[in-house]
Each structure stands twice: as structure tokens, then as C-alpha cells.
Backbone as a chain_set.jsonl record, in Angstrom:
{"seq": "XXXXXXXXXXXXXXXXXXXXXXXXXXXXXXXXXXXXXXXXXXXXXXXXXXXXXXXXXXXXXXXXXXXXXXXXXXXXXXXXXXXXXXXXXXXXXXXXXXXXXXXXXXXXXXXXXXX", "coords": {"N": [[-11.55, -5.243, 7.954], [-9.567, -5.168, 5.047], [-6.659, -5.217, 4.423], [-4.199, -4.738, 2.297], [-1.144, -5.031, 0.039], [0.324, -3.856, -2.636], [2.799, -4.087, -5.394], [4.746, -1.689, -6.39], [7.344, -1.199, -7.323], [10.326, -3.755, -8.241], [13.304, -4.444, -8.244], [16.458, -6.034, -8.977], [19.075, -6.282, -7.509], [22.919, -5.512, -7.436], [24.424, -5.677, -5.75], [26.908, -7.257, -2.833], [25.023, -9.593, -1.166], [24.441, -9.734, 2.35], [24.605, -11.864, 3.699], [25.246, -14.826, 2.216], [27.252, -13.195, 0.605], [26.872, -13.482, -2.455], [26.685, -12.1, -5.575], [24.781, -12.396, -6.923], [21.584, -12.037, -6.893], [19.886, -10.391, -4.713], [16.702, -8.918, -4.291], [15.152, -5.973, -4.655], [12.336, -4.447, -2.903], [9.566, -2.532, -3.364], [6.042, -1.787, -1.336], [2.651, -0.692, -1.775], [0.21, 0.462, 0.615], [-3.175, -0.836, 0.113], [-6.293, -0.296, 0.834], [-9.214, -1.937, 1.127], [-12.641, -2.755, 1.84], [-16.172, -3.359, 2.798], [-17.262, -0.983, 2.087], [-15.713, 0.987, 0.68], [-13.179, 1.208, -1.115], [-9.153, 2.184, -0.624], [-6.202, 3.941, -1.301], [-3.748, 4.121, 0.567], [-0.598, 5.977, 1.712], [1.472, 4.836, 2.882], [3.952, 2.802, 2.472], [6.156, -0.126, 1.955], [9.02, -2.058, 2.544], [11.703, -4.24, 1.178], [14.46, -6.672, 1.416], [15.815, -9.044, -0.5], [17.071, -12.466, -0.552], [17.555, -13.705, -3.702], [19.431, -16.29, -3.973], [20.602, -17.308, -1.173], [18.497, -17.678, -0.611], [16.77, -15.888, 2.245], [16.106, -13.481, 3.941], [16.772, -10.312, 4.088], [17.159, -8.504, 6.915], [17.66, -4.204, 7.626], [18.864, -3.81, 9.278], [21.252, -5.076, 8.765], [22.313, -4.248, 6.702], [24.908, -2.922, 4.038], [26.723, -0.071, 3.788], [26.922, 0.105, 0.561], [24.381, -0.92, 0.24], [22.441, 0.359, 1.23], [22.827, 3.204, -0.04], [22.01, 2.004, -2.778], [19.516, 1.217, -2.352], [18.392, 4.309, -1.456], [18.648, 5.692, -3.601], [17.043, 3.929, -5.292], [14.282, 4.304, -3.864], [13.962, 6.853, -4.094], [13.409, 6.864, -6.84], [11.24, 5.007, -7.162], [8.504, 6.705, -6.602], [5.968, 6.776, -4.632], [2.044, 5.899, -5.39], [-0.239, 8.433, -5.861], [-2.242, 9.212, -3.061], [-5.761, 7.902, -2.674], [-9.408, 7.495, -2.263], [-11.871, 6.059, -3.046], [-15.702, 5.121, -2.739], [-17.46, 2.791, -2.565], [-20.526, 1.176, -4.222], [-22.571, 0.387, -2.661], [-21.468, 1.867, -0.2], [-22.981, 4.38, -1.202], [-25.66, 3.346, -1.537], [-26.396, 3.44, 0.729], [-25.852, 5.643, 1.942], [-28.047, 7.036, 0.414], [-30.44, 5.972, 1.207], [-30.404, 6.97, 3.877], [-30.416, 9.401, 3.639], [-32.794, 9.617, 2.721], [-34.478, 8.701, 4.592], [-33.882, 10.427, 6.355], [-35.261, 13.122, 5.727], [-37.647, 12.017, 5.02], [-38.589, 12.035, 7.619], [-38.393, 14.667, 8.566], [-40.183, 15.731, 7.289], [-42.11, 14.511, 8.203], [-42.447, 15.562, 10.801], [-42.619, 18.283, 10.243], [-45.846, 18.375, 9.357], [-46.429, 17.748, 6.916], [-46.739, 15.072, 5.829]], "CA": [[-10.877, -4.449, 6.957], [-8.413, -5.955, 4.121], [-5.232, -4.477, 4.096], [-3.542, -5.402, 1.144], [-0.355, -4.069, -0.686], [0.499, -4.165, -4.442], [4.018, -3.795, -5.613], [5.24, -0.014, -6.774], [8.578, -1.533, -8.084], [11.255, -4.808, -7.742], [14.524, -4.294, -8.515], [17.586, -6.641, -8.747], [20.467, -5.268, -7.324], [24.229, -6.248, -8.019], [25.206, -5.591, -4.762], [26.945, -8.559, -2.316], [24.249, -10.479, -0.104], [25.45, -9.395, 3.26], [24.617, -13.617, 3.783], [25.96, -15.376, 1.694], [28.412, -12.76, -0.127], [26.743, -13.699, -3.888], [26.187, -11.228, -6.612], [23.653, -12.427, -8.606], [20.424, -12.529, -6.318], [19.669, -9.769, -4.03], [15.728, -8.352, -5.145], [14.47, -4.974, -3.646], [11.139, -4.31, -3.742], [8.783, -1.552, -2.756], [4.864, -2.004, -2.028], [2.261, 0.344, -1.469], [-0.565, 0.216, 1.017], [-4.315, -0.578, -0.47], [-7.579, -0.887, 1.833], [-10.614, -2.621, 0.352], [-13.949, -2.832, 2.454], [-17.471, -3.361, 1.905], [-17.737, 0.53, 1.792], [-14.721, 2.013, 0.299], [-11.345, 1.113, -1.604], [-8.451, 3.245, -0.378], [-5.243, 3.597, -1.424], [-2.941, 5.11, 1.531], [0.488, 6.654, 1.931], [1.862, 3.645, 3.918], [4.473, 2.124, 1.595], [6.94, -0.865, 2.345], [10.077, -2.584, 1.183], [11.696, -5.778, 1.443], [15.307, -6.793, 0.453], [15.85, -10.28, 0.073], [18.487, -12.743, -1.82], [17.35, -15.769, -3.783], [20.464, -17.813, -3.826], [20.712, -18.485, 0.039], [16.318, -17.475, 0.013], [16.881, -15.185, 3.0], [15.569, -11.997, 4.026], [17.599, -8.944, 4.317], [16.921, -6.828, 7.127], [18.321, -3.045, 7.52], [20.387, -4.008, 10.231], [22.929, -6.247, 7.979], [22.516, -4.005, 5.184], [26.17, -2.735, 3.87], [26.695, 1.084, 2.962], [26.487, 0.302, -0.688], [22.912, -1.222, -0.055], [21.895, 1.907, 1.747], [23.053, 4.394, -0.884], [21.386, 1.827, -3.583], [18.039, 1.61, -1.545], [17.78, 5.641, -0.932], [18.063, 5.882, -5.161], [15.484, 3.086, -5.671], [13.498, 4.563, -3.111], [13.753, 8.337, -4.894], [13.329, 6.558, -8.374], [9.92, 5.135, -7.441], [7.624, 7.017, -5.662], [3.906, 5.758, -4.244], [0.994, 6.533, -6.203], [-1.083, 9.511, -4.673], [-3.431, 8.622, -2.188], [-7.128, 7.815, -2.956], [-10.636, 7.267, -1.485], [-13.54, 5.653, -3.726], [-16.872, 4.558, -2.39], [-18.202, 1.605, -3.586], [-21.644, 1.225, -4.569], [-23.322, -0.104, -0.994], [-21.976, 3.366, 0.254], [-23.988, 5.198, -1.713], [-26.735, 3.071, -1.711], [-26.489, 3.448, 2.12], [-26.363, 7.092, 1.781], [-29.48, 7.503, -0.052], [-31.437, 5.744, 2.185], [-30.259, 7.864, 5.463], [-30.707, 11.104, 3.588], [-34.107, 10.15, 2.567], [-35.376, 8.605, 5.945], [-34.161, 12.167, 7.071], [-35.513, 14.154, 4.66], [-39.016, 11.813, 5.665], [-38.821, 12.435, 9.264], [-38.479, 16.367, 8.953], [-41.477, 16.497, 6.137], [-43.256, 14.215, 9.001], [-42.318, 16.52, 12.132], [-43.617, 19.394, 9.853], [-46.979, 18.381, 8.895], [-46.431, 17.619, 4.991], [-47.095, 13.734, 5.572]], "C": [[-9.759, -5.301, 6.358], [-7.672, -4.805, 3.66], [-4.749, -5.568, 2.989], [-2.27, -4.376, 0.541], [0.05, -4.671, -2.439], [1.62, -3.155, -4.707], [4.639, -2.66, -6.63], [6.418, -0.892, -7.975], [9.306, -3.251, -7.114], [12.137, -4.582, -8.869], [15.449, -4.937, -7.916], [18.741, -5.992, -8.437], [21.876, -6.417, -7.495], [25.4, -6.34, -6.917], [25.659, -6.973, -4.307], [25.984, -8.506, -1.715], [25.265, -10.226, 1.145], [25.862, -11.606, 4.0], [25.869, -14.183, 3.4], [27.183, -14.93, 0.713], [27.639, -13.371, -2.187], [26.302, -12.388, -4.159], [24.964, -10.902, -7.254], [22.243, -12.391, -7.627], [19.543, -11.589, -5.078], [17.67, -8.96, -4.694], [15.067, -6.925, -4.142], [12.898, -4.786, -4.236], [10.447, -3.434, -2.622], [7.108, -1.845, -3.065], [4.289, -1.075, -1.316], [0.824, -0.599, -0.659], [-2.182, 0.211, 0.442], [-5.241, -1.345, 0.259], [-8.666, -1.238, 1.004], [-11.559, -3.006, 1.385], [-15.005, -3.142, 1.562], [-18.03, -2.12, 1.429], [-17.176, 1.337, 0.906], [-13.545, 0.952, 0.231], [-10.608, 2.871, -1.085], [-7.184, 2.85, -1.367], [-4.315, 4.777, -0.728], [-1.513, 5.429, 1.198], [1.717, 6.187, 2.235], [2.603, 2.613, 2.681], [5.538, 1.139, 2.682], [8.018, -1.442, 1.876], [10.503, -3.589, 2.057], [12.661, -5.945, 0.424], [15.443, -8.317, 0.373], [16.649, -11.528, -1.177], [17.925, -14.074, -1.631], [18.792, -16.858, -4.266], [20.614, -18.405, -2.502], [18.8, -18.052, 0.701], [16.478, -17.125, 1.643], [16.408, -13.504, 2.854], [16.141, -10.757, 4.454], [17.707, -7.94, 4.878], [17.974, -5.362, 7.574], [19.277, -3.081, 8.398], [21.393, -4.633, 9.82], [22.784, -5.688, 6.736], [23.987, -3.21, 5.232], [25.87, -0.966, 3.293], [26.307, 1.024, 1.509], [25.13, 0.191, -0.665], [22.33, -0.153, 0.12], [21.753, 2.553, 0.756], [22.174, 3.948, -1.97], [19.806, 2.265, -3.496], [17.601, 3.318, -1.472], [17.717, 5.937, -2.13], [17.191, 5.136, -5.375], [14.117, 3.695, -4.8], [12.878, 6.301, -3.446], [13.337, 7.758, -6.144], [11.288, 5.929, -8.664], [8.873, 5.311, -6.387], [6.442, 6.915, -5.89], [3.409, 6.89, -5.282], [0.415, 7.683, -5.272], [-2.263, 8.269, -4.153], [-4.757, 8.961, -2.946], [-7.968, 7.34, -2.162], [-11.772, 6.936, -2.77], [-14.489, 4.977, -3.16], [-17.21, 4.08, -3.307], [-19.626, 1.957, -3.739], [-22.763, 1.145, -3.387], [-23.278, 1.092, -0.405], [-22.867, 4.092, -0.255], [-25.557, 4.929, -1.718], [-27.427, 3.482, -0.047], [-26.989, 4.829, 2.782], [-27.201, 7.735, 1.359], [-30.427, 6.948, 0.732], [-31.337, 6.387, 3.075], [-30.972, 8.805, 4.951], [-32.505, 11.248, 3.313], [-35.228, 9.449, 3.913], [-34.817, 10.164, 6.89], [-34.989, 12.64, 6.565], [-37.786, 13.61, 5.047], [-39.159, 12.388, 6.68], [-39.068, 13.588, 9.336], [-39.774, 16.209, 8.246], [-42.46, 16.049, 7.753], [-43.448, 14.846, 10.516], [-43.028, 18.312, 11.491], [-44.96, 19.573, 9.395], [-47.437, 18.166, 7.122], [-46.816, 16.374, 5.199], [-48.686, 13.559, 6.36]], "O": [[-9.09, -6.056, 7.064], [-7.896, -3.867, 2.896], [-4.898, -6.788, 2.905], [-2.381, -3.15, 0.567], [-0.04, -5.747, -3.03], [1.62, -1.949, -4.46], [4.985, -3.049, -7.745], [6.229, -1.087, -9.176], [9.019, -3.712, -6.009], [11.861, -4.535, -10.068], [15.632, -4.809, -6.705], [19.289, -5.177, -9.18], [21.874, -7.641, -7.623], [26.561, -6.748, -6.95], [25.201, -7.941, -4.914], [25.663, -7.344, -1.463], [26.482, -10.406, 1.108], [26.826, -12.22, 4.458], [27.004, -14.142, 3.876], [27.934, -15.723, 0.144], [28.537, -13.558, -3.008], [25.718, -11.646, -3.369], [24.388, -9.948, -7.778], [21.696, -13.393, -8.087], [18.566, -12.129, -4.558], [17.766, -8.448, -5.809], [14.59, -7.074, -3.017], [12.416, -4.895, -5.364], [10.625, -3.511, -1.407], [6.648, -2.057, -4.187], [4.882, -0.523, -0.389], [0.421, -1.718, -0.975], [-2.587, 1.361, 0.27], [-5.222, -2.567, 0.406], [-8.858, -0.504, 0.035], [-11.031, -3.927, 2.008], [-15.047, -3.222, 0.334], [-18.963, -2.022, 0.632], [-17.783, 2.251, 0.347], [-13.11, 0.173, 1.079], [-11.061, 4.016, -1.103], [-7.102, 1.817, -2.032], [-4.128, 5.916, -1.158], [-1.246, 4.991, 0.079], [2.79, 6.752, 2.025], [1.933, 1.787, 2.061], [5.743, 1.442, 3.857], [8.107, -1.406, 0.649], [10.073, -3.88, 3.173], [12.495, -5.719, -0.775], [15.099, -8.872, 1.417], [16.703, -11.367, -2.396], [17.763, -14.923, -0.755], [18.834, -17.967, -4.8], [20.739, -19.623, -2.368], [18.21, -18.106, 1.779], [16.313, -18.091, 2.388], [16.411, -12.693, 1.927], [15.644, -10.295, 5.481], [18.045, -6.847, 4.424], [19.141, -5.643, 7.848], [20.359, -2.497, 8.331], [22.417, -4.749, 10.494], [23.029, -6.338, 5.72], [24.344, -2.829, 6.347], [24.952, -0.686, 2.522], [25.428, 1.797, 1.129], [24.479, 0.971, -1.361], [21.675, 0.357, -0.788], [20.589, 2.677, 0.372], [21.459, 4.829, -2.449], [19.128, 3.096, -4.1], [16.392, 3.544, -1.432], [16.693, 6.593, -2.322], [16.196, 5.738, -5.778], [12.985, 3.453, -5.219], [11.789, 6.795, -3.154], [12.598, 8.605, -6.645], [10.471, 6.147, -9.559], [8.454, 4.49, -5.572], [5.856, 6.936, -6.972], [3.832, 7.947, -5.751], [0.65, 7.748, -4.065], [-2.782, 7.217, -4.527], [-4.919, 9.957, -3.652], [-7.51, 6.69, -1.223], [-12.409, 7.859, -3.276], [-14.076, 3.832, -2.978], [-17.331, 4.459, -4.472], [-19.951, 3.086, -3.371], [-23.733, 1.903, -3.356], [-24.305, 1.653, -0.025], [-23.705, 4.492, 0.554], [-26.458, 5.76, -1.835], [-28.6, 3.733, 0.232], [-27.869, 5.126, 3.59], [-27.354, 8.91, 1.69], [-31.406, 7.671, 0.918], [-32.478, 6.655, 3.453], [-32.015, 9.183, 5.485], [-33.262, 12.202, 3.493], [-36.425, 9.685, 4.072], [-35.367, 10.717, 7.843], [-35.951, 12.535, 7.327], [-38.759, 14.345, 5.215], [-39.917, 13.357, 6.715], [-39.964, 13.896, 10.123], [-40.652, 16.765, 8.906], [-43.225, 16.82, 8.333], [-44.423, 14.636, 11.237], [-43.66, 19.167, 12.113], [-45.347, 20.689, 9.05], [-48.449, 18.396, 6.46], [-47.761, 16.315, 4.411], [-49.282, 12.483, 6.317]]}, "num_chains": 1, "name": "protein.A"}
């Protein structure tokens, strides 16, 4: 199975870097969970985020984030919410599914005397 995610939103924030203390470089970003098989694309519920500051290229986690980040993060995080969930079967399912239903659909005719 291929888990994959694809990015909802990224947003620069103006907050300090709890790091390095700069302004200019902090990027939040929110991604959403999307399964791809040989049977079925999904797209689940299962979102993620990720703060992270390109002037000292460090990663930002929630444990060194500062009240302001918090309060920013819980509006970016209300501002863009995941797509709804989905389920599509690819083409192989179906093709997969017509063959079962009609080696059933044989078997009963041939347990009843029609073949």
C-alpha cells in the first residue's frame, strides 16, 4: 500500500523561530492523507502538519513551540480544513468483481441443472 500525502495549505508565519529567534522564515504547513493501490484510491481523514524555519533549515517541533505559535497554528488549522474523505475503485476492481460474480452466478446455474 502507498501512503502518500498532498499538501491542504503552507503558510508563512511572522512569528520568532523558537531556534534561531528570526522573523522572516518560519513555514506551516498542513497535509492530508491519500492511499493509492492496485484496487482503490482513498483519500482518508488522517491529516498532518509540519512547522519548520528556513533561515537556520530546522524543524519545529510542538514541544519548542511559543504561545503565539500555538494560537497561530489553532487559526491555520480552523482556516483550512481536509477535504472530505473518499473511496474510488479503480478499474482492476471492477474488472475483478465481474469475474467473481459471474463464476458465481456459473456455479449456482451449474449446481441447478441449467448447464
Amino acid at each position: 500500500m502507498d501512503n502518500k500525502y498532498f499538501t491542504l495549505s503552507e503558510v508563512e508565519l511572522n512569528n520568532n523561530c523558537p531556534e534561531c529567534y528570526s522573523r522572516d522564515g518560519l513555514q506551516l504547513t498542513f497535509k492530508q492523507r491519500f492511499v493509492e493501490n492496485f484496487f482503490y484510491k482513498a483519500i482518508s481523514s488522517e491529516t498532518v502538519h509540519s512547522l519548520f524555519c528556513k533561515v537556520c533549515e530546522t524543524m519545529i517541533f510542538p514541544a519548542r513551540w511559543t504561545d503565539d505559535i500555538d494560537r497561530v497554528f489553532e487559526y491555520q488549522q480552523r482556516a483550512s480544513p481536509p477535504k472530505p474523505t473518499s473511496f474510488k475503485l479503480k478499474t482492476s476492481s471492477w474488472i475483478l468483481i465481474l469475474v467473481l460474480v459471474s463464476l458465481l452466478v456459473a456455479t449456482i446455474l451449474f449446481f441447478l441443472g441449467v448447464f
